[in-house]
GULO-513878 format. One record per residue (C-alpha): residue number from 1; residue in one letter; x, z, y. Coordinates in Angstrom, 3 decimals. Example, Ala and Ser with C-alpha at 12.3 -4.5 7.8 and 13.67 -1.06 7.14 Angstrom:
+-----+----+----------+----------+----------+
:   i : aa :       xx :       zz :       yy :
+-----+----+----------+----------+----------+
:   1 :  A :   12.300 :    7.800 :   -4.500 :
:   2 :  S :   13.670 :    7.140 :   -1.060 :
+-----+----+----------+----------+----------+
//
This chain:
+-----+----+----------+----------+----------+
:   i : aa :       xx :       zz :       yy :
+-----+----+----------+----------+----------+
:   1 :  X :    0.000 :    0.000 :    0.000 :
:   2 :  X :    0.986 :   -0.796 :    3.284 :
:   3 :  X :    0.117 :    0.574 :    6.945 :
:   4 :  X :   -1.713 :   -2.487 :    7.738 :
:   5 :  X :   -3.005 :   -3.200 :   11.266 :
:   6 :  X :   -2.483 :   -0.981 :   14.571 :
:   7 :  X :   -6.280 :   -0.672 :   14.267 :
:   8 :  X :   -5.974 :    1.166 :   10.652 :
:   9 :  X :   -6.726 :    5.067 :   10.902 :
:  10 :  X :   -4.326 :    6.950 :    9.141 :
:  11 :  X :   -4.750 :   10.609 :    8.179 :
:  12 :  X :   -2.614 :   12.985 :    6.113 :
:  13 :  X :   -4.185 :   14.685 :    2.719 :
:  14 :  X :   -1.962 :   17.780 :    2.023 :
:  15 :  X :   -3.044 :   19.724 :   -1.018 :
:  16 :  X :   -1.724 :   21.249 :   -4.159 :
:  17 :  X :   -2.372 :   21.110 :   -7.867 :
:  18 :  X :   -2.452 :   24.817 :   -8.682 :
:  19 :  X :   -6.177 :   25.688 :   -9.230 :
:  20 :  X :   -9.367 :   23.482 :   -9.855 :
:  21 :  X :  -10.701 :   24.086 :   -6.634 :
:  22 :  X :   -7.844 :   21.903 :   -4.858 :
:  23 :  X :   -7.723 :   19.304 :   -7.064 :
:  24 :  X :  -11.416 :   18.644 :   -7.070 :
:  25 :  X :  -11.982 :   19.167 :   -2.985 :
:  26 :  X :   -8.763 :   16.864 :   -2.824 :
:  27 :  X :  -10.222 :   14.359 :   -4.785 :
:  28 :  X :  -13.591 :   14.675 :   -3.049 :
:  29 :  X :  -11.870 :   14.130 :    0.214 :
:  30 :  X :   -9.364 :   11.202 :   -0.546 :
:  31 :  X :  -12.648 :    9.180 :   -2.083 :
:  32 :  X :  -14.052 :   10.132 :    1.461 :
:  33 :  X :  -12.081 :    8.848 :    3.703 :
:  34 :  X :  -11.372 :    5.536 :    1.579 :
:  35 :  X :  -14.974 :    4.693 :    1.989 :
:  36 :  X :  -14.786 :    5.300 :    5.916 :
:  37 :  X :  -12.042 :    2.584 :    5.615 :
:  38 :  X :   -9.201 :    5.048 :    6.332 :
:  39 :  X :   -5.586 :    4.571 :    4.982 :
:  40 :  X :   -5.520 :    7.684 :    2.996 :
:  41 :  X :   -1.509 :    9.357 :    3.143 :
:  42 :  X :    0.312 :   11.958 :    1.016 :
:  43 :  X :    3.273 :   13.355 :    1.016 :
:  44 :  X :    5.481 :   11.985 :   -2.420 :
:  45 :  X :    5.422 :   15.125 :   -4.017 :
:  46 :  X :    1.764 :   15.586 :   -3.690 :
:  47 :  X :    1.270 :   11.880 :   -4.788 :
:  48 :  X :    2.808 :   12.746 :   -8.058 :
:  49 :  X :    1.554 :   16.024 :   -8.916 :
:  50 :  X :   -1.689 :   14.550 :   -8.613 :
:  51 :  X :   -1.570 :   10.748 :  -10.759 :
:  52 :  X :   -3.156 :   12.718 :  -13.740 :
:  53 :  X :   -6.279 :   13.158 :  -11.356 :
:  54 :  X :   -6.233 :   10.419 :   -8.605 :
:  55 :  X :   -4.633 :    7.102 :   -8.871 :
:  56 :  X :   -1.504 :    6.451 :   -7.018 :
:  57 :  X :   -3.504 :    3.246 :   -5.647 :
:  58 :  X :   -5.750 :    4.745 :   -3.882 :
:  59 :  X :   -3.005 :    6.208 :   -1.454 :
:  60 :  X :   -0.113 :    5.426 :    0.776 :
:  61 :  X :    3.187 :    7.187 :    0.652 :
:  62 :  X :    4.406 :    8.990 :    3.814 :
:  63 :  X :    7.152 :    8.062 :    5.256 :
:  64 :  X :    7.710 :    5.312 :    2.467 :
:  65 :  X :    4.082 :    3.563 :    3.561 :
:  66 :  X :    3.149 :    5.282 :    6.056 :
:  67 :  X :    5.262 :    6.887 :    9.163 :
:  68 :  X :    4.624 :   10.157 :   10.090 :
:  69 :  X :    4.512 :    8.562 :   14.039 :
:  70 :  X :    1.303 :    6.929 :   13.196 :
:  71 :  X :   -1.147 :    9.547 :   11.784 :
:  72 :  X :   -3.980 :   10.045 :   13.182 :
:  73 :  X :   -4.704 :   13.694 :   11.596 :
:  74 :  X :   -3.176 :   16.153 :    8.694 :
:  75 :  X :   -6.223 :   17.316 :    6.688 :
:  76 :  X :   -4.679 :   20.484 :    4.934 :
:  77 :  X :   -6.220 :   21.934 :    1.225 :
:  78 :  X :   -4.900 :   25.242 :    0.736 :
:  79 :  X :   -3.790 :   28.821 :    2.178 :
:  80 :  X :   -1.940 :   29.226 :    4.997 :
:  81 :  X :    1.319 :   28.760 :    2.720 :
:  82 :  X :    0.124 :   24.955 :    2.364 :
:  83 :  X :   -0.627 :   25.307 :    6.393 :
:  84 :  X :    3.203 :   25.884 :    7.223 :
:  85 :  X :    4.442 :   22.956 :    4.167 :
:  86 :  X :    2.805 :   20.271 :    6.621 :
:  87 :  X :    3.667 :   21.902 :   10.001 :
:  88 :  X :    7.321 :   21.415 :    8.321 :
:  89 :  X :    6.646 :   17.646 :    7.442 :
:  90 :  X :    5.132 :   16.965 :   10.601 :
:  91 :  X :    8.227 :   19.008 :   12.501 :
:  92 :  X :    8.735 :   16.815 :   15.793 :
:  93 :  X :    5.259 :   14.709 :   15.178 :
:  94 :  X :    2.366 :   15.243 :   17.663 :
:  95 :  X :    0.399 :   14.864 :   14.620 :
:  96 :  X :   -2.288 :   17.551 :   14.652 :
:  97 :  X :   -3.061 :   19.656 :   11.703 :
:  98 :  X :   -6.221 :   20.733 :   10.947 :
:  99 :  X :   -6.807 :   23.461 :    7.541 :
: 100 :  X :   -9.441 :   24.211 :    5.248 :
: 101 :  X :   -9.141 :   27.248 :    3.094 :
: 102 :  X :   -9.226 :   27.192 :   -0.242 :
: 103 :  X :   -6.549 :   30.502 :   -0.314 :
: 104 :  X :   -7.372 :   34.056 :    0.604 :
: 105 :  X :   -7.026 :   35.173 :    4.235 :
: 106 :  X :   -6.233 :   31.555 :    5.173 :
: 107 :  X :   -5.974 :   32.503 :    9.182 :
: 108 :  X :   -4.118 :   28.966 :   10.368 :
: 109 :  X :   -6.850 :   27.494 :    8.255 :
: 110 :  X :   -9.751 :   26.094 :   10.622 :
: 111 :  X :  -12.512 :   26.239 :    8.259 :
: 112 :  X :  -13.487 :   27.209 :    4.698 :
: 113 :  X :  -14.156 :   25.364 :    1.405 :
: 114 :  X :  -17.991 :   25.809 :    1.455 :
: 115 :  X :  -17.243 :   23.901 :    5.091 :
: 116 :  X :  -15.785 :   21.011 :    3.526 :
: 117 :  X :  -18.052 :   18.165 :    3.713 :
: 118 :  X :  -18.798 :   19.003 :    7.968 :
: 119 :  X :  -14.799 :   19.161 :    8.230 :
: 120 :  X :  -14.531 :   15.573 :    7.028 :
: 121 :  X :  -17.798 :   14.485 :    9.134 :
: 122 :  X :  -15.992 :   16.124 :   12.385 :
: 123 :  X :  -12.918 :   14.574 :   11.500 :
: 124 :  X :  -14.252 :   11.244 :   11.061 :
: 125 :  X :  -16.080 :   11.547 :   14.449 :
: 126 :  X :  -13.312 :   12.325 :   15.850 :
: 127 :  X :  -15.019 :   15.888 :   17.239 :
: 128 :  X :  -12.500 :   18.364 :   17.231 :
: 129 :  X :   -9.971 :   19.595 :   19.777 :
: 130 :  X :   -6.422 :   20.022 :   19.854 :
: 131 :  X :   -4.312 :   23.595 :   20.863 :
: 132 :  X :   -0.700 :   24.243 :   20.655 :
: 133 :  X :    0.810 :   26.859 :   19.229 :
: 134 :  X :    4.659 :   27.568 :   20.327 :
: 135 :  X :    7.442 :   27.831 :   17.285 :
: 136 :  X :   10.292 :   29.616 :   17.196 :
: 137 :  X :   14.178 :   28.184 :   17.331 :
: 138 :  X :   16.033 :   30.178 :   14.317 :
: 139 :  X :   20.183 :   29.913 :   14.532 :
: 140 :  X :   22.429 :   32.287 :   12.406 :
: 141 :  X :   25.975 :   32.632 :   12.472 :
: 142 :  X :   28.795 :   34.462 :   11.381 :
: 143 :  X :   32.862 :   34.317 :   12.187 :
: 144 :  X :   31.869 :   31.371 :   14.653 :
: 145 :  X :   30.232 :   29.085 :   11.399 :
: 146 :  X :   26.811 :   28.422 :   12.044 :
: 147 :  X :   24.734 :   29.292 :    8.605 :
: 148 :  X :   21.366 :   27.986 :    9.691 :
: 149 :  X :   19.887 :   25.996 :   12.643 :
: 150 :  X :   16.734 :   25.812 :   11.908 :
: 151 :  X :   12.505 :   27.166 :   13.311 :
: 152 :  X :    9.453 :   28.418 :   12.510 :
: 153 :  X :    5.904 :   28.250 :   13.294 :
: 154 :  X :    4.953 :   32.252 :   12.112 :
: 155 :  X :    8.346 :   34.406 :   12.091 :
: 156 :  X :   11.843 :   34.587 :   11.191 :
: 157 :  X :   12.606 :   37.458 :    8.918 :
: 158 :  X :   15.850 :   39.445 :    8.457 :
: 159 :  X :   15.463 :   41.249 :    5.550 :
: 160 :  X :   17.841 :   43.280 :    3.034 :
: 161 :  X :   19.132 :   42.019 :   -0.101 :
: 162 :  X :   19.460 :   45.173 :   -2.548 :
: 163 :  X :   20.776 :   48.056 :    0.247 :
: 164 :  X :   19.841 :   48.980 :    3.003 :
: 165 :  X :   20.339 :   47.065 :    6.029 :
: 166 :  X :   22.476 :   48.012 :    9.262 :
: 167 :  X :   21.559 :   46.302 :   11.746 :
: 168 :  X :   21.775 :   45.879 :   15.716 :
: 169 :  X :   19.398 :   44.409 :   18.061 :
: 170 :  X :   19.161 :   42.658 :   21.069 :
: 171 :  X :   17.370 :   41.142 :   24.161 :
: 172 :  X :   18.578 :   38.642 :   26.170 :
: 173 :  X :   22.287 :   39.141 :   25.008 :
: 174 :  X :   22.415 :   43.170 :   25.882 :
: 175 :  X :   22.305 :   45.388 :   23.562 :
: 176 :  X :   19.283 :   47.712 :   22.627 :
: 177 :  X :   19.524 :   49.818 :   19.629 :
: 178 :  X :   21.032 :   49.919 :   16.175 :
: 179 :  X :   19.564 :   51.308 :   12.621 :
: 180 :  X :   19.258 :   51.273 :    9.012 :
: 181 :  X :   16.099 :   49.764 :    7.979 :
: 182 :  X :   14.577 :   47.218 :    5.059 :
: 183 :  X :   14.852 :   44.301 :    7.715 :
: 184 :  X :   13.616 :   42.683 :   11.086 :
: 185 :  X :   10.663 :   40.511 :   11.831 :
: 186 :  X :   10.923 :   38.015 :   14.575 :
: 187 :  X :    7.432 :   36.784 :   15.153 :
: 188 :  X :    5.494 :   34.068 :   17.518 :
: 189 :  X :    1.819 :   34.848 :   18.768 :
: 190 :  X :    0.689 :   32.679 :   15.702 :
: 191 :  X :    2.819 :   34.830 :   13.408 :
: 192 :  X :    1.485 :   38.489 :   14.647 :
: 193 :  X :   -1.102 :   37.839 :   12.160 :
: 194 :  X :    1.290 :   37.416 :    8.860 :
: 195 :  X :    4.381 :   39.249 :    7.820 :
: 196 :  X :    4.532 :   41.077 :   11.648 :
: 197 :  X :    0.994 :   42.332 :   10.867 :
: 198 :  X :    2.015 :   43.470 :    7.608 :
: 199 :  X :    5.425 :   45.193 :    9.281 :
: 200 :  X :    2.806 :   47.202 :   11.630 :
: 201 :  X :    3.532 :   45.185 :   14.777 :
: 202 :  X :    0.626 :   44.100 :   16.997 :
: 203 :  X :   -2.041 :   41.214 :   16.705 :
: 204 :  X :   -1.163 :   39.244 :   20.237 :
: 205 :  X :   -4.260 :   36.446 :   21.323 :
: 206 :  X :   -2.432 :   32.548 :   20.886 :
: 207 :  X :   -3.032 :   32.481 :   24.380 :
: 208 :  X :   -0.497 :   35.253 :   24.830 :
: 209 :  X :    2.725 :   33.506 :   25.728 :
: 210 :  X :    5.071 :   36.230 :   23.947 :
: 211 :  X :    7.295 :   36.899 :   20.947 :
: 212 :  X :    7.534 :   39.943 :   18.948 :
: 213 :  X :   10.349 :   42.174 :   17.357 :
: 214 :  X :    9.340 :   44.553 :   14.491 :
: 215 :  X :   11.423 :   46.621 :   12.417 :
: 216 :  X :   10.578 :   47.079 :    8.969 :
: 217 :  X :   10.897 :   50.889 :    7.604 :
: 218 :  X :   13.515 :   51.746 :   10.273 :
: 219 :  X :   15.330 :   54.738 :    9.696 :
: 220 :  X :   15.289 :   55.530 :   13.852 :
: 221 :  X :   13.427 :   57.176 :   16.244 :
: 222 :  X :   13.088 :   54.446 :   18.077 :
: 223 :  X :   11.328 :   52.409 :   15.633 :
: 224 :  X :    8.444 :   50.540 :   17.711 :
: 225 :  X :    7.733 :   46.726 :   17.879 :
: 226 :  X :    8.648 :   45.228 :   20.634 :
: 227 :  X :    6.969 :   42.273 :   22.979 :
: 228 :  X :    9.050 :   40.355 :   25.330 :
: 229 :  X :    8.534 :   37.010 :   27.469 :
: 230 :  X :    8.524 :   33.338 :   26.044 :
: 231 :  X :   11.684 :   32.893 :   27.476 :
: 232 :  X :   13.668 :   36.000 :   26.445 :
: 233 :  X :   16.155 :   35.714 :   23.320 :
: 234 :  X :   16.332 :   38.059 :   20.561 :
: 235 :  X :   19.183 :   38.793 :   18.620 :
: 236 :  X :   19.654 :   40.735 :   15.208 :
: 237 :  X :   23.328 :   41.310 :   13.916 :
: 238 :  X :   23.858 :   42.748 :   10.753 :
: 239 :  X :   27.004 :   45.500 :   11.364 :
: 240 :  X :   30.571 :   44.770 :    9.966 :
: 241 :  X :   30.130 :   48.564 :    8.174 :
: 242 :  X :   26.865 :   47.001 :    5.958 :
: 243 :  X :   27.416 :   47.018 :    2.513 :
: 244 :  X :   26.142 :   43.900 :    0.648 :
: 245 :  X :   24.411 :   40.441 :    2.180 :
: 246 :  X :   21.376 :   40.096 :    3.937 :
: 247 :  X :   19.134 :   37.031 :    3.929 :
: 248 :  X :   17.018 :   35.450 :    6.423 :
: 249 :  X :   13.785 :   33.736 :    6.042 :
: 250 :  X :   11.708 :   31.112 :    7.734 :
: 251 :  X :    8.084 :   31.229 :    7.292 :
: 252 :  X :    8.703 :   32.632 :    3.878 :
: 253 :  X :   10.491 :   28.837 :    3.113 :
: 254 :  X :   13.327 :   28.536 :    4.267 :
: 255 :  X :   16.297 :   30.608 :    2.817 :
: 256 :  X :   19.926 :   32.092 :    4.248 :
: 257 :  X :   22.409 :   34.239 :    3.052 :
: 258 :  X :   23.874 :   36.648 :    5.259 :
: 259 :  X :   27.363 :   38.445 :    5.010 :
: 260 :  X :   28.473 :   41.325 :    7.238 :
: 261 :  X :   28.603 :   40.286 :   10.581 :
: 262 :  X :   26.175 :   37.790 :   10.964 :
: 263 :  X :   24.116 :   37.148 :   13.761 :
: 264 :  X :   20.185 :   35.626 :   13.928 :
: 265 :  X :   19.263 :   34.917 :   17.058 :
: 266 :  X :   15.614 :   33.570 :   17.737 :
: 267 :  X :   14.317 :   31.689 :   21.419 :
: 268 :  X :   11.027 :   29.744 :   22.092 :
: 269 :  X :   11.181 :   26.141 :   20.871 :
: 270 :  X :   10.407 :   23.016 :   22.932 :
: 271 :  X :    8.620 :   21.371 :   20.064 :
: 272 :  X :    5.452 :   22.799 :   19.388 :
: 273 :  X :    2.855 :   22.510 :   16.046 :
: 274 :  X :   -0.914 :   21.528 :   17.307 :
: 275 :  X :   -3.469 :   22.491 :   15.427 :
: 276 :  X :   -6.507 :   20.924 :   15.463 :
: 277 :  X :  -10.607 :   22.859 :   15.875 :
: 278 :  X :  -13.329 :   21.524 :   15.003 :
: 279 :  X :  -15.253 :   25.445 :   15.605 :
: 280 :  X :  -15.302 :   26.891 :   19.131 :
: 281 :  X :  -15.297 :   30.821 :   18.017 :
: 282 :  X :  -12.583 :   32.613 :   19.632 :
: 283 :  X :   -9.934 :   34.458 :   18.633 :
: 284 :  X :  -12.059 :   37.513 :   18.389 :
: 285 :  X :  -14.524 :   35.948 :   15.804 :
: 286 :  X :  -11.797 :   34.951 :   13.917 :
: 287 :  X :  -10.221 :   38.389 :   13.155 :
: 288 :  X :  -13.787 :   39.781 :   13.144 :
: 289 :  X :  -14.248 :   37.034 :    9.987 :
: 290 :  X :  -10.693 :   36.856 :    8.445 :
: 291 :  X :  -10.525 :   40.535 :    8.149 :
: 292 :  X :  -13.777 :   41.130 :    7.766 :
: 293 :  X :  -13.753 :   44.036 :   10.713 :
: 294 :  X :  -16.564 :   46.597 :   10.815 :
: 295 :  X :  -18.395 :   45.984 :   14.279 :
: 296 :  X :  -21.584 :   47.944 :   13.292 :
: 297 :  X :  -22.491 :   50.151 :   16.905 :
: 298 :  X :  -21.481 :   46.757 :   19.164 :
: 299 :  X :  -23.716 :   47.023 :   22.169 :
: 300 :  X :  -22.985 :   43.826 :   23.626 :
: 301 :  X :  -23.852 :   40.334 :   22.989 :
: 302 :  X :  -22.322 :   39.688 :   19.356 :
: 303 :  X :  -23.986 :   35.299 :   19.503 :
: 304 :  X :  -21.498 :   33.584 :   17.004 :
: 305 :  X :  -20.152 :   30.039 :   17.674 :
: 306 :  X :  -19.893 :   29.655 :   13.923 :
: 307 :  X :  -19.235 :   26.037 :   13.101 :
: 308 :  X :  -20.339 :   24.650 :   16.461 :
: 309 :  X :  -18.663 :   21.430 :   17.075 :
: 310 :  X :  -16.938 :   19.831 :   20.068 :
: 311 :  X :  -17.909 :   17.144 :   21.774 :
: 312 :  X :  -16.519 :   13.372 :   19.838 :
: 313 :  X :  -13.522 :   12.061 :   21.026 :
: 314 :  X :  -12.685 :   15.297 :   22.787 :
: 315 :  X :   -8.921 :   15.869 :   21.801 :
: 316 :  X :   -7.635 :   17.357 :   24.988 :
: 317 :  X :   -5.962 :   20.368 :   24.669 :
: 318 :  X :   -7.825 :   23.265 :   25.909 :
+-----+----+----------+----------+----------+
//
């Protein structure tokens, strides 16, 4: 298959193999879309997971077929773990992504499985909007070698091998405090609802233009997150005197070693993932929902935008 005309919609099926549920809703959806006379694109891993239950025919290849340039629209089947895999294929695309949960909190995902046939007839209208979220630049180094360069869209996580680590922190290049502790979470706005969250640092709004620092089981007085400005850089050296390597993570996906020494240092990105909504409910009916928060004794107006669509062709950034 080939791209075919400038005309051609093009959108992006990311999915898994892993439970029934995906492979049927991906199925459902590919068959979908082909009939609306759209070019239907996967990455090549997907593609071959799932020959036993689609035929390769019926899609084109990304970046092979397809280039990542020209889609129109990433339709994501999973958790939020499936969320972040296409935010990393689409890294440097203005390709938005737009989720539907078929995981367990799912809280990048847009809308649920039960929502699945509305999510296609939105996208195919072209009725959703488009908001983006800032990512984080991720560079670790150590003796002057650089270990990493690399981002993410939720946090960057310093965490402990086997011991303890010791660690030192930072903002904007001075010095702030040092302590033992199971590791450091370096979080985005997006991110203060994952591992941060779990770490016991606060939930910030998107709209919040902030990053977050949260120690993890700090052996310190000083022991509180920490939320500075969009512009600020934070900094987390592991101490000569720690015994063992640490290792950082990105998202959970991307792994590196760290010996004695080395330094993480984590600064607002210029390239930014968009997500695409199709729902208008704000940010407080979506932890209200994904948590499923008691709000029994509410005096005020509790009117839910559940599922209300945007306006067609309205792909503005709010």
């Amino acid at each position: 298959m080939t791209e075919g005309s400038a005309e051609t919609r093009r959108i992006l099926v990311v999915s898994h193999t892993a439970r029934p549920e995906a492979i049927a809703a991906t199925v459902s959806v590919v068959h979908r879309l082909r009939q609306a006379g759209v070019v239907v694109v996967m990455p090549a891993s997907d593609r071959e997971d799932f020959e036993p239950h689609l035929d390769s025919v019926l899609t084109a290849k990304l970046g092979r077929d397809v280039a990542p340039d020209s889609l129109e629209i990433a339709l994501v089947l999973g958790g939020d773990g499936t969320i972040l895999r296409a935010a990393e294929l689409l890294r440097g695309v203005s390709c938005p992504i737009l989720g539907v949960n078929l995981g367990h909190v799912g809280f990048l995902a847009e809308t649920e499985s039960h929502s699945l046939d509305f999510t296609v007839e939105r996208v195919l209208a072209g009725a959703y909007t488009v908001e983006e979220r800032f990512t984080l630049d991720v560079r670790a180094t150590a003796d002057g070698e650089v270990l990493a360069e690399t981002w993410a869209l939720n946090e960057a996580s310093v965490e402990k091998r086997q011991r303890m680590l010791e660690v030192a922190i930072g903002v904007d290049g001075r010095p702030l405090s040092s302590f033992g502790c199971d590791g450091v979470v370096l979080a985005s706005p997006t991110g203060s609802t994952a591992y941060s969250f779990s770490a016991g640092g606060p939930i910030v709004w998107p709209s919040v233009q902030a990053m977050l620092l949260v120690p993890i089981a700090a052996h310190a007085l000083f022991n509180r997150p920490l939320v500075v400005g969009p512009d600020s850089v934070l900094t987390v050296e592991i101490l000569p005197e720690n015994v063992g390597l640490g290792v950082l993570w990105c998202d959970g996906r991307r792994r590196t070693e760290l010996p004695a020494g080395a330094v993480v240092q984590v600064s607002r990105s210029t390239l930014p993932v968009r997500l695409a909504r199709i729902d208008k409910a704000v940010f407080t009916e979506r932890l209200v929902n994904k948590f499923r928060l008691p709000v029994a004794g509410w005096r005020g107006s509790r009117a839910s935008s559940t599922q209300e669509a945007s306006a067609p062709n309205e792909k503005a950034a709010p």
